[in-house]
C-alpha positions in Angstrom: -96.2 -118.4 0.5 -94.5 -116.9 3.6 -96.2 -113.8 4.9 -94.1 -111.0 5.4 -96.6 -109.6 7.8 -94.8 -112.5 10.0 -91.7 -111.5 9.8 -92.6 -108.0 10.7 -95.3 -108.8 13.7 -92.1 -109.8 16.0 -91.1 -106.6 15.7 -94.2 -104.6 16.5 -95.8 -106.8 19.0 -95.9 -104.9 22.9 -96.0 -107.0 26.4 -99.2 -108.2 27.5 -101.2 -106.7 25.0 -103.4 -108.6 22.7 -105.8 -107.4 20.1 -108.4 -109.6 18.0 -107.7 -109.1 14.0 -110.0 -105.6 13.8 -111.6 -106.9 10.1 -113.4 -109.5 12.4 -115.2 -106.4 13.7 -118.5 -105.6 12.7 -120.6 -102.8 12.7 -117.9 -100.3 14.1 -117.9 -102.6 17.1 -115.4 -102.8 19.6 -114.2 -106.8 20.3 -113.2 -107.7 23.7 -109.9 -108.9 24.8 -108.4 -110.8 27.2 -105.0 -109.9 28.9 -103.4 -112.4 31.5 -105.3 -113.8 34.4 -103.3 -113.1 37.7 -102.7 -110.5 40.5 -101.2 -106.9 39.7 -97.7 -107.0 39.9 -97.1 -111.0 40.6 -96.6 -114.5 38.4 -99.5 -115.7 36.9 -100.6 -119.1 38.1 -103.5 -121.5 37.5 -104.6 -123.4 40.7 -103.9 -124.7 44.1 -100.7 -126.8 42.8 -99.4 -123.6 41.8 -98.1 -124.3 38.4 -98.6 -121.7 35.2 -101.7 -122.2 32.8 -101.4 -124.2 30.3 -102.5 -125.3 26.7 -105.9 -126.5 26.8 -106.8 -124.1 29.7 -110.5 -122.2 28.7 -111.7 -119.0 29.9 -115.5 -118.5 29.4 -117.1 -115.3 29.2 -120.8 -115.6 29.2 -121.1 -118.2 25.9 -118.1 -117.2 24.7 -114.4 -119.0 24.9 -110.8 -118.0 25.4 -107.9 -120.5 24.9 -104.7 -120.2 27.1 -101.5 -119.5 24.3 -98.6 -121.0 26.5 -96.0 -119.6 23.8 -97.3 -116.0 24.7 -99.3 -116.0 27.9 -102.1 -115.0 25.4 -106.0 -116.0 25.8 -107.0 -116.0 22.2 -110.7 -116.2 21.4 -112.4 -119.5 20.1 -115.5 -119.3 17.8 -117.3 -116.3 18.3 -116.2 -112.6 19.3 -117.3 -111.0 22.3 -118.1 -107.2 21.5 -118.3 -104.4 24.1 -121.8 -103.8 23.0 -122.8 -107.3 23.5 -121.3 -107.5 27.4 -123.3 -107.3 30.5 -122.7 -108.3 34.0 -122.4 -112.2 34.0 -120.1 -115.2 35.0 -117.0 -115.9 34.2 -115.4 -118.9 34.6 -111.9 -120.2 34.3 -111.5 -124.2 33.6 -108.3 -125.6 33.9 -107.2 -129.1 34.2 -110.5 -130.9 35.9 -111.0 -127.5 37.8 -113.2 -124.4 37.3 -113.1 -121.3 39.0 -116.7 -119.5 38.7 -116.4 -115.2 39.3 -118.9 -112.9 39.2 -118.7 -109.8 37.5 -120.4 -107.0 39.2 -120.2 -104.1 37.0 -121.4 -103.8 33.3 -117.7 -102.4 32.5 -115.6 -104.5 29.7 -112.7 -106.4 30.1 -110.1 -104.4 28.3 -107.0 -105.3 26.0 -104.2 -103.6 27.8 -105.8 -105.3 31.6 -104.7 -107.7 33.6 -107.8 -108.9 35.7 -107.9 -109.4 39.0 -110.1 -110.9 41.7 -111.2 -110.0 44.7 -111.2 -113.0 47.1 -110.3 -115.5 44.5 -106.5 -115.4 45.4 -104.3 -116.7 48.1 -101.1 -115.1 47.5 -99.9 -116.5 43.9 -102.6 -119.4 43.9 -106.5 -119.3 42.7 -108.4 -120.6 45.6 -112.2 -119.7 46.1 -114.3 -117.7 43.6 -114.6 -114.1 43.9 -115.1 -111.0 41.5 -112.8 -110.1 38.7 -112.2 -106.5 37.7 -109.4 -104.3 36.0 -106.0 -104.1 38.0 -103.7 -102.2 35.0 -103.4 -98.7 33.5 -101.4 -98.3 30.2 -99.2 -95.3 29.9 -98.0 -94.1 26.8 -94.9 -91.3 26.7 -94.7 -89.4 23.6 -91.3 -88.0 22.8 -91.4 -85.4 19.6 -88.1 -84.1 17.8 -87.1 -80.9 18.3 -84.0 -79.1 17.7 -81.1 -80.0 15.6 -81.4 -83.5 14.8 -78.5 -85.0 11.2 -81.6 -86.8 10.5 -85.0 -89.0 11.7 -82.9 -92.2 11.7 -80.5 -90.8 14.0 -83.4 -89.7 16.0 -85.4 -93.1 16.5 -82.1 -94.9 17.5 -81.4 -92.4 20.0 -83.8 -94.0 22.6 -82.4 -97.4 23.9 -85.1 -98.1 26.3 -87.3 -96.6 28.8 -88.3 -97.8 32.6 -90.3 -97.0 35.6 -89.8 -97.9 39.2 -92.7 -98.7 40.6 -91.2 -99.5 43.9 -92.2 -103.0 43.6 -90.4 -103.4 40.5 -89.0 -102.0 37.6 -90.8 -101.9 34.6 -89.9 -101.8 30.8 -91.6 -99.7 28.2 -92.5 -101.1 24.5 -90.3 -98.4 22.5 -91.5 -97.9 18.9 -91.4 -95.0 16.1 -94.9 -93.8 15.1 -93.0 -91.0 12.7 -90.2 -89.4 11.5 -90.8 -87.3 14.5 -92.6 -89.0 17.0 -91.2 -92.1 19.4 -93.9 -94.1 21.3 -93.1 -95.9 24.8 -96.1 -98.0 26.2 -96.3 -99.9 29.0 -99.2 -101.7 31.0 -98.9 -101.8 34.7 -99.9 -101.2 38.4 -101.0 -97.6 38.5 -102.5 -97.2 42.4 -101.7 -94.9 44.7 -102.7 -93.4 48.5 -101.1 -89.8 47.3 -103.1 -87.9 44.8 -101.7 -86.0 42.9 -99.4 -89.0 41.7 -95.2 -88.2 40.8 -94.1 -90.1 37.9 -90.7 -90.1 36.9 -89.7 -92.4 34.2 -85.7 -93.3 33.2 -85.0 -93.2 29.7 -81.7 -94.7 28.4 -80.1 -93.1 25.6 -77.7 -94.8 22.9 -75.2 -92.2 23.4 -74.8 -94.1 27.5 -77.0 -91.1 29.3 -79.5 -91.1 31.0 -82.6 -88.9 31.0 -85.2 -88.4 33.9 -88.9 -87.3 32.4 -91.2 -85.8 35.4 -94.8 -85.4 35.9 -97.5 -85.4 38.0 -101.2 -86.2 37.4 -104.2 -86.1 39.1 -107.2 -87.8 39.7 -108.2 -91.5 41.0 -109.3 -95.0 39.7 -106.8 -95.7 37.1 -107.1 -98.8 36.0 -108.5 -99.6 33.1 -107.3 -96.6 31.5 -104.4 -95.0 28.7 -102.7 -92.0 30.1 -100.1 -90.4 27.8 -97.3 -88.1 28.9 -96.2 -86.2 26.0 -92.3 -84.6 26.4 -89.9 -82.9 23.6 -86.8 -84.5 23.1 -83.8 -81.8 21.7 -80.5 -82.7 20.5 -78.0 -80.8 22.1 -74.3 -80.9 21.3 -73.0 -82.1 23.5 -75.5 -84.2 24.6 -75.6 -84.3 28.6 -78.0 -85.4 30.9 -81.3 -83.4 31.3 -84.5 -83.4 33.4 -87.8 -83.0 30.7 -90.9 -81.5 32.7 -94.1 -82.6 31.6 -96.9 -80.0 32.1 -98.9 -81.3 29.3 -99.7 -84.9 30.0 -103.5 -85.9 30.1 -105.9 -89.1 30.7 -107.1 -89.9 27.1 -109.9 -91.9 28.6 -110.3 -96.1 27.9 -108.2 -97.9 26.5 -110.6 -98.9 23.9 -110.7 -95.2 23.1 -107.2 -95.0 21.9 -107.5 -98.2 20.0 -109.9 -96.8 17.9 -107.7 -94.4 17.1 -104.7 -96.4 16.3 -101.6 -94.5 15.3 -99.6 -94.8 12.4 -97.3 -97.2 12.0 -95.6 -96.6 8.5 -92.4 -95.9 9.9 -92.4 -99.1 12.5 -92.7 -100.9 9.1 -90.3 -99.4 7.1 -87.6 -100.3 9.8 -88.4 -103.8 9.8 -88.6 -103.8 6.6 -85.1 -102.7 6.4 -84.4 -105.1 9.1 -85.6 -107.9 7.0 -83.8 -106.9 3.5 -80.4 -106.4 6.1 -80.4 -109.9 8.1 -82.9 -111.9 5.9 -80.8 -115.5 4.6 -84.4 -117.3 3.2 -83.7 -116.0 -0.4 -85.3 -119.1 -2.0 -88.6 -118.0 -0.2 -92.1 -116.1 -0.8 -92.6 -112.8 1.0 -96.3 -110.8 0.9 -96.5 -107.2 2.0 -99.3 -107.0 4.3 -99.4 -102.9 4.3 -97.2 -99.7 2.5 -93.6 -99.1 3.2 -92.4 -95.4 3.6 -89.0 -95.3 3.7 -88.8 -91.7 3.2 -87.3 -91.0 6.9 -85.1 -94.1 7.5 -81.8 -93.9 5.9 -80.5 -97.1 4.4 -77.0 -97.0 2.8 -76.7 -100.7 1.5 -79.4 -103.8 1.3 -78.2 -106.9 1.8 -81.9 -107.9 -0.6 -79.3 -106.1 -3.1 -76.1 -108.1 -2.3 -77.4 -111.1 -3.3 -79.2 -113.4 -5.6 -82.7 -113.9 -4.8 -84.2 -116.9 -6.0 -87.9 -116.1 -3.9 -91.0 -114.3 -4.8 -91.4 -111.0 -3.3 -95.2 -110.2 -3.8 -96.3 -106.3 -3.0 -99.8 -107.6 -2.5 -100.6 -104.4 -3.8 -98.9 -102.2 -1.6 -96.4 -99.4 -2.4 -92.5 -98.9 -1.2 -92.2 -95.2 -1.2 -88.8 -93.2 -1.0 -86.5 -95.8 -1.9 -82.9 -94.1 -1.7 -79.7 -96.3 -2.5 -76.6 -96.3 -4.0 -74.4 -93.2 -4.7 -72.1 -91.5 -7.8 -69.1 -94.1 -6.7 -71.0 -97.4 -6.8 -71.9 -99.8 -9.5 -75.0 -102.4 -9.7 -77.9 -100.2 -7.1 -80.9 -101.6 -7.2 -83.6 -103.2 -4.5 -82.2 -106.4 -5.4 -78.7 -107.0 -7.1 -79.8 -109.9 -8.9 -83.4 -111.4 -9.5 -83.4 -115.1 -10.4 -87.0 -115.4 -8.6 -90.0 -112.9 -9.0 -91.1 -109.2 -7.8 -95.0 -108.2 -8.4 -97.6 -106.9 -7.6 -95.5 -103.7 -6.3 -95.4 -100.1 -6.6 -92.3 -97.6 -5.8 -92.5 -94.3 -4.8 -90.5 -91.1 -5.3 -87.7 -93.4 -5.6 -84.0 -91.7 -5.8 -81.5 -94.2 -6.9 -77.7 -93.3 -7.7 -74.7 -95.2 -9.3 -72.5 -95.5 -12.4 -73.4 -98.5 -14.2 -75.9 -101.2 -14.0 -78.8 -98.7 -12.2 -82.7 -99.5 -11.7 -84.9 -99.3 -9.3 -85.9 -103.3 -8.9 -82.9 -105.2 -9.7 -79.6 -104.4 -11.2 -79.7 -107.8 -13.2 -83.0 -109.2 -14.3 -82.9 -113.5 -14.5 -86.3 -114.1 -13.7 -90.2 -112.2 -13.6 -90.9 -108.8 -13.2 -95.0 -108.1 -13.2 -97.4 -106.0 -12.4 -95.1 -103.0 -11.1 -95.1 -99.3 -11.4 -92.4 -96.9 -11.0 -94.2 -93.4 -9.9 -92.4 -89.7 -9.3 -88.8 -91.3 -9.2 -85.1 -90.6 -10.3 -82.8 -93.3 -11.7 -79.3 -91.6 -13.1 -76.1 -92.9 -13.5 -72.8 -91.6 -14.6 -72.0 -95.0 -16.8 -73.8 -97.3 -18.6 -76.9 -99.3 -18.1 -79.8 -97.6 -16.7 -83.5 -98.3 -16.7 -86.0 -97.1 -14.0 -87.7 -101.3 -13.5 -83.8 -103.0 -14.2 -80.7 -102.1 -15.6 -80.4 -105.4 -17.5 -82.4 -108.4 -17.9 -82.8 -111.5 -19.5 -85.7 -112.4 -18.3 -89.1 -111.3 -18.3 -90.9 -107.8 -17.3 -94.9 -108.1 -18.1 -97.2 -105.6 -17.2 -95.3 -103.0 -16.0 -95.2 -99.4 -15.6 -92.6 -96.4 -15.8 -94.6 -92.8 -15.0 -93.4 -89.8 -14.4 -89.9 -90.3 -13.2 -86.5 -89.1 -15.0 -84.3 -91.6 -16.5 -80.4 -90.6 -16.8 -77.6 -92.0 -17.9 -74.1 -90.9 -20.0 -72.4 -93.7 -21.4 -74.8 -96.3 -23.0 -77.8 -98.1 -22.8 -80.1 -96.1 -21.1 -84.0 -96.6 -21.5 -87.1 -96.2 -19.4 -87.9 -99.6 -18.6 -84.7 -101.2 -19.1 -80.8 -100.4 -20.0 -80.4 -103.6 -21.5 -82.6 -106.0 -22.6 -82.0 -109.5 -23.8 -85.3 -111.1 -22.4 -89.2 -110.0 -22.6 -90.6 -107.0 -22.0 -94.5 -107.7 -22.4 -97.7 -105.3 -21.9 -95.3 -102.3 -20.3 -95.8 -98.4 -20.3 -93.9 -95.7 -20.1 -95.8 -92.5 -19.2 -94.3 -89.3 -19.0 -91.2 -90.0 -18.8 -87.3 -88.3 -19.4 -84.6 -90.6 -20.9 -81.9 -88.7 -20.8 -78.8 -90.2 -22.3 -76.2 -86.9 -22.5 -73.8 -87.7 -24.5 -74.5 -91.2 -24.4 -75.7 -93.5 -26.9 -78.4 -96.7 -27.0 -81.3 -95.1 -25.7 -84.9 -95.9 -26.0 -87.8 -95.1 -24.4 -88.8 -98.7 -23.4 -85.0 -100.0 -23.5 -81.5 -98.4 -24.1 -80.5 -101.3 -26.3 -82.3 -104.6 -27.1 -81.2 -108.0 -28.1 -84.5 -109.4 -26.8 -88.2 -109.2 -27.3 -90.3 -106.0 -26.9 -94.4 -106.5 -27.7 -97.7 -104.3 -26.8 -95.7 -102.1 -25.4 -95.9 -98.3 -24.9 -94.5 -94.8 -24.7 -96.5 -92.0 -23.9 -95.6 -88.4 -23.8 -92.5 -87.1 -22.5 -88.9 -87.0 -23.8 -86.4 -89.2 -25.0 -82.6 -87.4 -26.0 -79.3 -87.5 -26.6 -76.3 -85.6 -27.9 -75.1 -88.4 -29.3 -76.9 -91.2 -31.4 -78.4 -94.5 -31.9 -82.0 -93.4 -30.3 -86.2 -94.6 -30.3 -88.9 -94.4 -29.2 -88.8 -97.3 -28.0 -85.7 -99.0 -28.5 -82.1 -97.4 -29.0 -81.0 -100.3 -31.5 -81.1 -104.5 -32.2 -83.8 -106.7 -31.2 -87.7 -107.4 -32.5 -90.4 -104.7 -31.6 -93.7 -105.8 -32.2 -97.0 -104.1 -31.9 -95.9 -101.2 -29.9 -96.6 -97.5 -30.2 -95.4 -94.2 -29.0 -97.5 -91.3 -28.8 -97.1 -87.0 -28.2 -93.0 -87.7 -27.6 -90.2 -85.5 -28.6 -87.4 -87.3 -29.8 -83.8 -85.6 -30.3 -80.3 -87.2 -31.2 -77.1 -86.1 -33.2 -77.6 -89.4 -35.6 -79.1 -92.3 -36.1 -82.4 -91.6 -35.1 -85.9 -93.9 -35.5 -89.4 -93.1 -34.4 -89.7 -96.8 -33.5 -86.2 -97.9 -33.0 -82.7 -97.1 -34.8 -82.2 -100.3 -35.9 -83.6 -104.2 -35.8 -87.0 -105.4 -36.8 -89.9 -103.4 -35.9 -93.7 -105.1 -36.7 -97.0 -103.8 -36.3 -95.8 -100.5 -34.6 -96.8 -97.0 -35.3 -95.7 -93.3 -33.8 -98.1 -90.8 -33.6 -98.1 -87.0 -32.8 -94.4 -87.0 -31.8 -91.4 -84.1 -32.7 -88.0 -85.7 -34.1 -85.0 -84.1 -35.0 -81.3 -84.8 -35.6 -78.5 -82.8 -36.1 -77.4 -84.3 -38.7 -78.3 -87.6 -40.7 -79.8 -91.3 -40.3 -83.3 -90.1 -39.7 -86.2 -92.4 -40.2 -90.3 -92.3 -39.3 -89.3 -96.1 -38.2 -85.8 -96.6 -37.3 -83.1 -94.8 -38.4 -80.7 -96.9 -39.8 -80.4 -100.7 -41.4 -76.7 -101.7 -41.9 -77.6 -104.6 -44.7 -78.6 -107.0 -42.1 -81.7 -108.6 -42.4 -84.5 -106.7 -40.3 -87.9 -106.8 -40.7 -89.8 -103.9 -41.2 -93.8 -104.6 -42.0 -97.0 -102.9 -41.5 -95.9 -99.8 -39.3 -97.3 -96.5 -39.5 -95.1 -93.2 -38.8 -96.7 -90.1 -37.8 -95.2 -86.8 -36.7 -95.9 -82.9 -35.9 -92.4 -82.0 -37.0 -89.2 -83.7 -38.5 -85.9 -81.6 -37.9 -83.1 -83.0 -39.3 -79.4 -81.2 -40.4 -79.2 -83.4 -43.7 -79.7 -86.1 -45.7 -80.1 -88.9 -44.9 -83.6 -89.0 -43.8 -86.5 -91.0 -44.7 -90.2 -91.6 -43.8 -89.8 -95.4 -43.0 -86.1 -95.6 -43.0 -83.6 -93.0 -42.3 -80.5 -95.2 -44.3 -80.7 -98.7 -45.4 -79.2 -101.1 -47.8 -81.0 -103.6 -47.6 -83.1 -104.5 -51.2 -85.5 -107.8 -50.0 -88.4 -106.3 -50.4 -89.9 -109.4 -48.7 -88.5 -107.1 -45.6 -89.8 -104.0 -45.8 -93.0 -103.4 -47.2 -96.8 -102.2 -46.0 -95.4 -99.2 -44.1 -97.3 -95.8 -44.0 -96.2 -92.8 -43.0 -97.4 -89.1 -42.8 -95.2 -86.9 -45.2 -96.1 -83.5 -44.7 -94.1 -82.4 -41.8 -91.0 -84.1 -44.1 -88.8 -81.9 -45.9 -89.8 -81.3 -49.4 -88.6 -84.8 -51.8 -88.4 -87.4 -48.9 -89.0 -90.7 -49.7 -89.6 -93.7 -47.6 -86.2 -95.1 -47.5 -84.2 -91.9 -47.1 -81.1 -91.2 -49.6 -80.4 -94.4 -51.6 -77.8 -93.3 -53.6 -75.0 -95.4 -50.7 -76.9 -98.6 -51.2 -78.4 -100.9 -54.5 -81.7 -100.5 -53.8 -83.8 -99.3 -57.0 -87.3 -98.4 -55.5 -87.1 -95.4 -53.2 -90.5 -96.4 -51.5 -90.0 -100.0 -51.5 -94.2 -100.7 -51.2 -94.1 -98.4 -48.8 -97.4 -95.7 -48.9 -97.1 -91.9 -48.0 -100.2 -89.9 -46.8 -101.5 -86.6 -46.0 -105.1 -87.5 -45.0 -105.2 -90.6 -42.2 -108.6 -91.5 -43.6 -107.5 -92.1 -47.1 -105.3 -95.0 -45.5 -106.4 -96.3 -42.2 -108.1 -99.2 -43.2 -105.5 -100.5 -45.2 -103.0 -99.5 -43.2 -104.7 -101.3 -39.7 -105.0 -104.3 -42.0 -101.9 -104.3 -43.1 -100.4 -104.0 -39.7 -102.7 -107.2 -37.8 -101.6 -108.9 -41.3 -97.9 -108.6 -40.3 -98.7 -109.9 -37.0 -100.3 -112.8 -38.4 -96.6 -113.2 -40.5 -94.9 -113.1 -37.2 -96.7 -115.2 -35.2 -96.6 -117.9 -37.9 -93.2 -118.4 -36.9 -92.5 -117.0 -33.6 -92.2 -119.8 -30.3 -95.4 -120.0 -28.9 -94.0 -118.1 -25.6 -92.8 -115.2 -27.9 -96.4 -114.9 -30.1 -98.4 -111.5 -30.3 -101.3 -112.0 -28.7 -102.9 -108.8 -30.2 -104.8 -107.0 -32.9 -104.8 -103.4 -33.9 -108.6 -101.6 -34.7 -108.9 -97.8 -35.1 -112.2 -96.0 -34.0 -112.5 -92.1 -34.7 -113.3 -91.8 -31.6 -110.9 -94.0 -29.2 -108.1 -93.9 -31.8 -105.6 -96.9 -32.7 -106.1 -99.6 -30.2 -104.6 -103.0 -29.2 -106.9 -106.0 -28.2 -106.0 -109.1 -27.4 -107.1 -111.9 -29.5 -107.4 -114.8 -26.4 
């Protein structure tokens, strides 16, 4: 797998500064790092031939080693880490080529990440000639720029600075520019910081991306700074029109060592989200593996389209159990708005956020077209609506496979068809999924379930659990609008609400093994059923399903305890269903009004209750026997893996059988 954290480290990575990985630390201590080896303010060389270091070149401190990186002008540490509490004042020798350059260090103070090192009669001009002393010869400065004013948003905000320099009348140097917030722009620098004047005037240049220039002024006081972090802390203001302005800095301070302010390391959520969006915007490597390596907050970087979303992706994009929080895409014009247009590869191991996605048709928060694997994801605190068709909060359609999923707390809205909490359409898998609190919406539309809108596919141990699931119109369950095989599934303390055409389960296709439980239905008018609401003679299967409710509402007849309407007389089909009659209307029978169809036995081995107890061992057996039934001639990649038990204390419960 490729790591996304590689893809992002380009990004983030400052000049000169190196930093060993911090979970090699132990015992809260600090590890020492090496900067470059040269003179303040000059190239770095390696010996008297005066050519640059090379690979292979060693830089020993005490017992430990440092290998010269010619790709970065890094020395990264071999073996061992050196920690600051581990240092006191002893050699240290550079070897390069057949040479080695022995220094002593005379003070017990620590190299430090942000240094250069210099020596003190070890260098002739630009070459290393004769040992000498090494100590510190940089200070890092860090100018903090906050928004104030009247910004049209963050984004705008962290563009708005192009670069920032200082002339240090040797040279000019370049600040590292990067978000810490929303609010906050960081520009750090390491350099030459010595002076015969005291106090010191700073004045720094900042470039702006509307072409102006702005001059930020200080002054600070004080002596021997290298080795240290000074931030300079400014407000930046919009003004309209922007012009060029002076900032004066009164409140700028030393912070102290620079391995003070590494141990308190900023935050870098928002440095990630925009290379994150940089990635999903220029990435081509859509055949590849990508691993998040920390959270993405998106919440302050506005995105308007995503190239990950233009696409097919044929990779693996693995959340590595991270979270993407405030997803915003797509708008009331647009069709197909999702993270990723079309998934032919996989996304896992992934969490969204107070996602807000917005389209007409074909709407979902992880792809807009589901070909390949969607596990191990949770949709938290997020709205999915449309103003067409298709709408799920994990896809808008799939074929393939979602396993292990989760839909909680979010709102679900669409108004033409097919709108569920998991998926719009679904014509694959959906394994081991939950929906949790959740509002499916479907206005006046109809198709819509609380796992998905409509389903030609596969739905097992699958779950809904509280929250609502409506529409004006009709064709609605619990957790399936119509079609399709639900098998060992369950929805639980849901209110359910159409015109017609109305099932507990599902309003139509083959529902197994499934039971509702302390749930509200209604319908306006007719086709109401504890199971599905209405069988149009062809051939589902209805067995071993238990139906459940607080209150049935319904504007007339038909309505039934199994089966709202049916006409279907096979009584291999339905049969060993339970359901709870009291909150029925006074005469309903299991299969609703019979007098459309031929069928001759109202209740069709179907058993009402009043008292759970009475049943509940016959009725759990009954259900694992029709799973048994299934699986007997179900492909081995479409077999219920399950078994019901009921305990007075935990309830009905699913448990896998391998």
């Amino acid at each position: 797998m490729k790591k996304f954290l590689n893809n992002i480290t380009l990004l983030v990575v400052g000049a000169c500064l190196f930093a060993c990985d911090a979970n090699e630390a132990v015992e809260n201590k600090t590890p020492i790092t090496i900067g470059a080896i040269g003179v303040a303010g000059t190239t770095q060389v390696r010996a008297a031939d005066n050519t640059f270091f090379q690979e292979g070149d060693v830089l020993n401190v005490n017992e430990y080693k440092f290998a010269y990186n010619a790709v970065n002008g890094q020395w990264t540490p071999v073996g061992g880490i050196l920690y600051q509490e581990d240092w006191t004042p002893q050699d240290i020798a550079l070897s390069f080529g057949s040479e080695t350059l022995v220094a002593n260090q005379t003070t017990a103070e620590a190299l430090h990440g942000a240094d250069y090192i210099k020596g003190a009669g070890m260098l002739t001009g630009n070459v290393i000639s004769s040992d000498g002393n090494l100590t510190h010869a940089y200070t890092r400065i860090d100018i903090r720029l906050t928004k104030t004013g009247e910004w049209s948003s963050a984004q705008e905000f962290l563009a708005y600075v192009e670069s920032v320099k200082y002339d240090t009348g040797a040279d000019e140097v370049s600040f590292y520019v990067r978000p810490e917030s929303g609010n906050v722009i960081v520009a750090s620098a390491v350099m030459p910081f010595e002076f015969d004047t005291n106090p010191v005037a700073f004045e720094a240049t900042i470039a702006t991306a509307s072409g102006r220039e702005l001059a930020l002024k200080s002054t600070v006081s004080g002596d021997d700074f290298a080795g240290k972090c000074i931030t300079i802390s400014a407000n930046l203001e919009q003004r309209a029109p922007l012009s060029d302005i002076v900032i004066d800095v009164n409140d700028w301070y030393d912070v102290g060592s620079i391995d003070d302010l590494a141990a308190n390391e900023v935050d870098k959520s928002v440095e990630h989200a925009l290379a994150f969006v940089e990635w999903a915007n220029t990435s081509s490597e859509w055949n590849a593996g990508f691993t998040l390596e920390y959270d993405i907050d998106l919440s302050d970087v506005a995105w308007e389209e995503i190239a990950l979303a233009q696409g097919r992706f044929y990779g693996v994009l693995d959340g590595n159990g991270h979270s993407i929080t405030g997803l915003k895409a797509g708008n009331t014009t647009t069709t197909q708005i999702a993270l990723c247009k079309y998934l032919y590869g996989a996304v896992k191991n992934l969490t969204f956020i107070d996602a807000e996605i917005t389209g007409t048709s074909y709407v979902g928060v992880i792809t807009a077209s589901n070909s390949g694997t969607i596990e191990n994801c949770i949709v938290s605190n997020s709205n999915i609506t449309g103003t067409g068709s298709t709408i799920g909060a994990i896809a808008a359609s799939g074929s393939g496979t979602i396993i292990n999923c989760t839909v909680e707390n979010c709102f679900v809205e669409g108004v033409v068809q097919r709108i569920g909490g998991v998926v719009g359409l679904n014509t694959g898998k959906i394994i081991n999924s939950k929906v949790n609190n959740v509002t499916v919406d479907g206005t006046t539309g109809f198709y819509v379930g609380g796992i998905a809108g409509d389903n030609y596919g596969l739905i097992i141990n699958s779950h809904v659990d509280g929250g609502e699931i409506k529409s004006t119109s009709y064709l609605l369950g619990g957790i399936a609008g119509a079609e399709g095989s639900v098998i060992a599934c369950s929805v639980n303390n849901v209110t359910l609400s159409a015109d017609n055409e109305l099932g507990g389960i599902s309003n139509c296709g083959s529902v197994i093994a499934s039971l509702i439980t302390n749930s509200t239905i209604n319908t306006t008018r007719y086709s109401l059923g504890g199971i599905i609401g209405r069988s149009y003679g062809v051939a589902y299967k209805l067995q071993g399903n238990i139906a459940m409710f607080t209150s049935v509402t319904n504007g007339r007849t038909p309505v039934g305890g199994v089966v709202g309407e049916t006409k279907d007389d096979d009584p291999t089909l339905i049969k060993d269903n339970y359901w709870y009659s009291t909150p029925f209307p006074d005469g309903t029978n299991a299969l609703g009004d019979i007098s459309y169809s031929n069928i001759t036995d109202a209740n069709h081995g179907c058993t009402s209750f009043t008292d759970l107890s009475t049943v509940v061992e016959e009725a759990v057996s009954a259900m694992n026997t029709a799973i048994a039934d299934y699986n007997a001639d179900a492909d081995d990649d479409k077999k219920c893996n399950y078994q019901w038990q009921y305990t007075a204390q935990n309830g009905f419960e699913l448990v896998a059988t391998n």
